[in-house]
N, C-alpha and C positions, 0 to 999 in steps of 0.2 A: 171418217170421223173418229173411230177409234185409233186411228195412227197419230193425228192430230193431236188427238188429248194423251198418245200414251208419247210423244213426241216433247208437248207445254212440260209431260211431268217428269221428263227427264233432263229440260234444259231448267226446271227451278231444283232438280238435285244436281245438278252441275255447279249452280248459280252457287247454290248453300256452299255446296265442297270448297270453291272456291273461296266465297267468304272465309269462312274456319281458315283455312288454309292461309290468307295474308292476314287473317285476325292473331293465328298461330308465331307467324313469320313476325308481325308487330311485337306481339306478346315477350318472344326471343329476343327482337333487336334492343327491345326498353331494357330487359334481365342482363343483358350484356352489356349496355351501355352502364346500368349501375353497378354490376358489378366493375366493370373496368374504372369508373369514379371511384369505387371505394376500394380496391386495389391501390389507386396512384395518393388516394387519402393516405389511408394504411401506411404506407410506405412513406409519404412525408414524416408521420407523424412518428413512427417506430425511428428514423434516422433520428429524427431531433430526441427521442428519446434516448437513442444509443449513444449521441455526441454529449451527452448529459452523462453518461455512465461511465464515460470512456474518460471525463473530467474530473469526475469524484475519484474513480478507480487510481487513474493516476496521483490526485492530489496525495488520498489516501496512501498511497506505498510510499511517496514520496516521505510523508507524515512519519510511517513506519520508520522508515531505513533513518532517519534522525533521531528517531524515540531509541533506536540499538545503536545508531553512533556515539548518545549521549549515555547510553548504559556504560559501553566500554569508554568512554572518558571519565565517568564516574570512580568504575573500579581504578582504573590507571591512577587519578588524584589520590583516590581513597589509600594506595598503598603510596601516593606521596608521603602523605601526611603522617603514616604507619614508621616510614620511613624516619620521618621528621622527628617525631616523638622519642622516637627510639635513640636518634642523636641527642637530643634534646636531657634523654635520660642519663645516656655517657657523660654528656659534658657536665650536666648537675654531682657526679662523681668528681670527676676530673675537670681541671679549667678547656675552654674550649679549645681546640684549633684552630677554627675559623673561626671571627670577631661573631658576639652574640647578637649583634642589631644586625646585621646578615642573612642568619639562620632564622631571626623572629621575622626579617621581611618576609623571605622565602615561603615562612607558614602562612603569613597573613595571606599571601596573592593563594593560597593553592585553597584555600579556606574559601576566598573572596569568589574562585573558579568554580569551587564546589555548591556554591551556590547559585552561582548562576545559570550551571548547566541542572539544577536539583529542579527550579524554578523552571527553564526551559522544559523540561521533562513531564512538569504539570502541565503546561500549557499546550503541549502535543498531545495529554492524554486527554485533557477537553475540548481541543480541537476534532480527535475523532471519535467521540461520545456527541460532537455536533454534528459529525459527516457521515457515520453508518447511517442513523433514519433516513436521511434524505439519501444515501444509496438504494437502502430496502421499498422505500417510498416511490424510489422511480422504476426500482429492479419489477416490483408488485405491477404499477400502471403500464409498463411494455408488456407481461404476460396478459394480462387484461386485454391491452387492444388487441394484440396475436390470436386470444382466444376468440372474441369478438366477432372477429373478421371471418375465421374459422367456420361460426355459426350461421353468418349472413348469407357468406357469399356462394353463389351457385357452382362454379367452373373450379371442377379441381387443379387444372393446369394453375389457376390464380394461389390457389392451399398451397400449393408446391412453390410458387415464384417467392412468397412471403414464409414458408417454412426454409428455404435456403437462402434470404434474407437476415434471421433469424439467425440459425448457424454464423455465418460470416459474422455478423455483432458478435457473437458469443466468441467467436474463435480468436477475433481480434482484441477484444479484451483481455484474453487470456496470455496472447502473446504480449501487449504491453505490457502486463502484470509480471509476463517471465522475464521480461527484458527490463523492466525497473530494478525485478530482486535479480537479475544478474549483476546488474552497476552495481547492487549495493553489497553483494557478498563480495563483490571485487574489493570494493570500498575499505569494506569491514577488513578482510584480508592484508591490505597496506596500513591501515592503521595499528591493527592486532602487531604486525610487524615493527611499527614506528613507536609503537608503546614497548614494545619486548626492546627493542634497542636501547629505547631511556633506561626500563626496568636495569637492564643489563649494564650501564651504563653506571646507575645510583648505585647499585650495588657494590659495584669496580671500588667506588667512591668511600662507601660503607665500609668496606674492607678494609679499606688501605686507614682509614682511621681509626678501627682499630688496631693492627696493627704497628701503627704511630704511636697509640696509647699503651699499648704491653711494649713498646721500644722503650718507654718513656719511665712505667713502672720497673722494668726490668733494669734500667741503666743508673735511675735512683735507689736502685735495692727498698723500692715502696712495696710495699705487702698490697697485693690485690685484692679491692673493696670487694666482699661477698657479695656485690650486687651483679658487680662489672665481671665476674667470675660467672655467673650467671647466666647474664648475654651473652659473653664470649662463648658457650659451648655449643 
Protein backbone atom coordinates (compact mmCIF):
# COMPACT_ATOMS: atom_id res chain seq x y z
CA UNK A 1 0.00 0.00 0.00
CA UNK A 2 2.62 2.33 0.66
CA UNK A 3 4.40 1.69 -2.72
CA UNK A 4 1.14 2.31 -4.41
CA UNK A 5 0.46 5.65 -2.80
CA UNK A 6 4.23 6.64 -2.98
CA UNK A 7 4.10 5.15 -6.70
CA UNK A 8 0.15 7.69 -7.57
CA UNK A 9 2.48 10.41 -6.01
CA UNK A 10 5.15 10.35 -8.19
CA UNK A 11 3.34 9.77 -11.51
CA UNK A 12 0.97 13.14 -10.57
CA UNK A 13 4.70 14.91 -10.19
CA UNK A 14 5.67 13.50 -13.27
CA UNK A 15 2.20 14.52 -14.72
CA UNK A 16 2.83 18.25 -13.29
CA UNK A 17 6.61 18.31 -14.86
CA UNK A 18 5.24 17.58 -17.71
CA UNK A 19 2.56 19.89 -18.06
CA UNK A 20 4.95 23.16 -17.06
CA UNK A 21 7.14 21.67 -19.31
CA UNK A 22 4.93 21.82 -22.90
CA UNK A 23 3.07 24.82 -20.95
CA UNK A 24 6.80 26.34 -21.09
CA UNK A 25 7.59 25.02 -24.53
CA UNK A 26 4.00 26.90 -25.70
CA UNK A 27 4.81 29.87 -23.71
CA UNK A 28 8.43 29.91 -26.13
CA UNK A 29 6.80 28.99 -29.31
CA UNK A 30 3.87 32.07 -29.00
CA UNK A 31 7.29 34.63 -27.68
CA UNK A 32 8.89 33.61 -30.92
CA UNK A 33 6.31 33.52 -33.22
CA UNK A 34 5.56 37.42 -32.18
CA UNK A 35 8.63 38.15 -32.10
CA UNK A 36 9.41 36.99 -35.60
CA UNK A 37 6.03 38.95 -36.72
CA UNK A 38 7.20 41.90 -35.35
CA UNK A 39 10.82 41.47 -36.64
CA UNK A 40 9.30 41.13 -40.43
CA UNK A 41 6.70 44.28 -39.32
CA UNK A 42 9.79 46.25 -38.17
CA UNK A 43 11.66 45.67 -41.20
CA UNK A 44 8.73 46.52 -43.65
CA UNK A 45 8.11 49.46 -42.07
CA UNK A 46 11.74 50.88 -41.42
CA UNK A 47 12.56 50.13 -45.52
CA UNK A 48 9.41 52.11 -46.49
CA UNK A 49 10.79 54.57 -44.13
CA UNK A 50 14.35 54.60 -45.42
CA UNK A 51 12.91 54.56 -49.32
CA UNK A 52 11.24 57.99 -47.97
CA UNK A 53 14.72 59.39 -46.80
CA UNK A 54 16.81 58.23 -49.43
CA UNK A 55 13.90 60.50 -51.67
CA UNK A 56 14.07 63.63 -49.74
CA UNK A 57 17.96 63.23 -49.22
CA UNK A 58 18.36 63.00 -52.81
CA UNK A 59 15.81 65.58 -53.74
CA UNK A 60 17.37 67.78 -51.25
CA UNK A 61 21.19 67.74 -52.65
CA UNK A 62 19.78 67.86 -55.86
CA UNK A 63 18.01 71.34 -54.64
CA UNK A 64 21.46 72.11 -53.17
CA UNK A 65 23.84 71.71 -56.04
CA UNK A 66 21.37 74.34 -58.10
CA UNK A 67 21.00 76.77 -55.28
CA UNK A 68 25.44 76.95 -55.71
CA UNK A 69 25.06 76.58 -59.57
CA UNK A 70 22.80 79.59 -59.60
CA UNK A 71 25.18 81.40 -57.05
CA UNK A 72 28.02 81.16 -59.53
CA UNK A 73 25.85 82.36 -62.41
CA UNK A 74 24.91 85.12 -60.38
CA UNK A 75 28.37 86.31 -59.63
CA UNK A 76 29.40 85.48 -63.38
CA UNK A 77 26.28 88.01 -64.58
CA UNK A 78 26.96 90.37 -61.83
CA UNK A 79 30.55 91.06 -63.19
CA UNK A 80 28.61 91.09 -66.68
CA UNK A 81 26.85 93.93 -65.95
CA UNK A 82 30.02 95.55 -63.88
CA UNK A 83 31.62 95.00 -67.02
CA UNK A 84 28.76 96.59 -68.96
CA UNK A 85 28.61 99.77 -66.93
CA UNK A 86 31.98 100.32 -67.14
CA UNK A 87 31.89 100.44 -71.12
CA UNK A 88 28.86 102.18 -70.80
CA UNK A 89 30.94 104.88 -68.83
CA UNK A 90 33.85 105.04 -71.67
CA UNK A 91 31.70 105.48 -74.30
CA UNK A 92 29.50 108.34 -72.31
CA UNK A 93 33.12 110.05 -72.63
CA UNK A 94 33.97 109.08 -75.95
CA UNK A 95 31.47 108.04 -78.84
CA UNK A 96 31.05 104.39 -78.88
CA UNK A 97 32.87 101.70 -80.90
CA UNK A 98 30.30 99.46 -81.13
CA UNK A 99 26.59 100.72 -82.15
CA UNK A 100 24.81 101.86 -78.68
CA UNK A 101 21.32 99.78 -79.31
CA UNK A 102 24.04 96.67 -79.21
CA UNK A 103 25.52 97.46 -76.03
CA UNK A 104 21.98 98.54 -74.40
CA UNK A 105 20.55 94.87 -75.80
CA UNK A 106 23.44 93.18 -74.20
CA UNK A 107 22.48 94.90 -70.72
CA UNK A 108 19.02 94.30 -71.02
CA UNK A 109 19.30 90.16 -71.62
CA UNK A 110 22.02 89.90 -68.76
CA UNK A 111 19.65 92.07 -66.43
CA UNK A 112 16.65 89.99 -67.74
CA UNK A 113 19.04 86.56 -66.69
CA UNK A 114 19.84 88.11 -63.52
CA UNK A 115 16.55 87.85 -62.62
CA UNK A 116 15.47 85.04 -63.37
CA UNK A 117 18.10 83.02 -61.86
CA UNK A 118 17.67 85.76 -58.52
CA UNK A 119 13.97 84.42 -58.59
CA UNK A 120 14.97 80.67 -59.26
CA UNK A 121 17.24 81.02 -56.10
CA UNK A 122 14.16 82.04 -54.02
CA UNK A 123 12.20 79.36 -55.07
CA UNK A 124 14.98 76.60 -54.09
CA UNK A 125 15.50 78.34 -50.86
CA UNK A 126 11.58 77.64 -50.17
CA UNK A 127 11.61 74.45 -51.65
CA UNK A 128 14.01 73.36 -48.93
CA UNK A 129 12.51 75.18 -45.98
CA UNK A 130 9.50 72.74 -47.24
CA UNK A 131 11.85 69.45 -47.43
CA UNK A 132 13.93 69.62 -44.19
CA UNK A 133 10.68 69.09 -41.71
CA UNK A 134 9.43 66.29 -43.62
CA UNK A 135 13.13 64.85 -43.65
CA UNK A 136 13.56 65.40 -39.74
CA UNK A 137 9.76 64.24 -39.39
CA UNK A 138 10.60 60.98 -41.14
CA UNK A 139 14.49 60.91 -39.76
CA UNK A 140 12.43 61.11 -35.92
CA UNK A 141 9.66 58.16 -36.90
CA UNK A 142 12.59 55.58 -38.16
CA UNK A 143 14.47 56.10 -34.70
CA UNK A 144 11.11 55.62 -32.96
CA UNK A 145 10.21 52.32 -34.48
CA UNK A 146 14.07 51.07 -34.13
CA UNK A 147 13.82 52.03 -30.65
CA UNK A 148 10.33 50.35 -30.30
CA UNK A 149 11.18 47.21 -31.50
CA UNK A 150 14.31 47.35 -29.21
CA UNK A 151 11.90 47.42 -26.14
CA UNK A 152 9.48 44.68 -27.37
CA UNK A 153 11.20 42.12 -28.61
CA UNK A 154 12.74 39.14 -26.76
CA UNK A 155 15.64 37.52 -29.12
CA UNK A 156 18.67 39.50 -29.24
CA UNK A 157 19.77 37.69 -32.63
CA UNK A 158 16.40 39.73 -33.90
CA UNK A 159 18.22 43.45 -31.95
CA UNK A 160 21.13 42.55 -34.02
CA UNK A 161 19.25 41.54 -37.69
CA UNK A 162 17.42 45.30 -37.26
CA UNK A 163 20.53 47.11 -35.80
CA UNK A 164 22.45 46.02 -39.11
CA UNK A 165 19.48 46.88 -40.97
CA UNK A 166 19.74 50.26 -39.52
CA UNK A 167 23.49 50.77 -40.53
CA UNK A 168 23.08 49.63 -44.10
CA UNK A 169 19.93 52.60 -44.42
CA UNK A 170 22.37 54.88 -42.91
CA UNK A 171 25.34 53.88 -44.88
CA UNK A 172 23.50 54.16 -48.05
CA UNK A 173 22.23 57.42 -47.56
CA UNK A 174 25.40 58.59 -47.02
CA UNK A 175 27.01 57.29 -50.03
CA UNK A 176 24.07 58.92 -52.23
CA UNK A 177 24.59 62.08 -50.48
CA UNK A 178 28.57 61.64 -51.44
CA UNK A 179 28.00 60.81 -54.75
CA UNK A 180 25.30 63.67 -55.44
CA UNK A 181 28.04 66.30 -54.07
CA UNK A 182 30.59 64.54 -56.04
CA UNK A 183 28.51 65.29 -59.54
CA UNK A 184 28.11 68.52 -58.17
CA UNK A 185 31.68 69.66 -57.22
CA UNK A 186 32.47 68.15 -60.74
CA UNK A 187 29.68 70.40 -61.96
CA UNK A 188 30.71 73.36 -60.27
CA UNK A 189 34.45 72.83 -61.40
CA UNK A 190 33.44 73.05 -65.35
CA UNK A 191 31.40 75.77 -64.84
CA UNK A 192 33.83 77.91 -62.55
CA UNK A 193 35.96 77.09 -65.74
CA UNK A 194 33.32 78.15 -68.51
CA UNK A 195 32.87 81.31 -66.53
CA UNK A 196 36.73 82.03 -66.14
CA UNK A 197 36.91 81.48 -69.94
CA UNK A 198 34.14 84.34 -70.71
CA UNK A 199 35.59 86.37 -67.84
CA UNK A 200 38.87 85.97 -69.60
CA UNK A 201 37.38 86.49 -72.83
CA UNK A 202 35.35 90.07 -71.86
CA UNK A 203 38.21 91.31 -70.71
CA UNK A 204 40.49 90.47 -73.99
CA UNK A 205 37.46 92.54 -75.22
CA UNK A 206 37.71 95.43 -72.57
CA UNK A 207 41.12 95.84 -73.39
CA UNK A 208 41.33 96.09 -76.66
CA UNK A 209 38.90 99.13 -76.39
CA UNK A 210 40.51 100.73 -74.58
CA UNK A 211 43.28 100.72 -76.18
CA UNK A 212 41.21 101.80 -79.59
CA UNK A 213 40.30 104.76 -77.35
CA UNK A 214 43.96 106.10 -76.19
CA UNK A 215 44.78 105.16 -80.20
CA UNK A 216 42.01 107.47 -81.02
CA UNK A 217 42.79 110.21 -78.26
CA UNK A 218 46.36 110.05 -79.08
CA UNK A 219 46.17 110.17 -83.06
CA UNK A 220 43.65 113.25 -82.46
CA UNK A 221 46.15 115.14 -80.25
CA UNK A 222 42.61 114.95 -77.69
CA UNK A 223 43.58 115.69 -74.20
CA UNK A 224 42.47 112.76 -72.08
CA UNK A 225 38.97 113.35 -70.24
CA UNK A 226 40.09 113.18 -66.32
CA UNK A 227 37.55 110.60 -66.08
CA UNK A 228 38.90 108.10 -68.85
CA UNK A 229 42.40 108.85 -67.06
CA UNK A 230 40.97 107.40 -64.25
CA UNK A 231 39.73 104.00 -65.51
CA UNK A 232 42.62 103.71 -67.66
CA UNK A 233 44.98 103.13 -64.64
Amino acid sequence: AVVSTQSGHYGRGLKKKLSDSQSSASTSVTAFNKDRELLELTKTELNKLYNKQLKLKTKMCRVNMKYESDRLRLDHYNSLLKQHDLRREIYEILPPIIPESAENDHAEEIRSTLNKISSGKQKQTSMLERLEPSWEKIADRYHVVEEEFEERVTEDEYRDIISLLTNIHDLEIRLSTQNEEVVAVRRRSQEQTDWSNVQTKLNTELLRIIRSQQQLISSHNITLPDQLEELYK
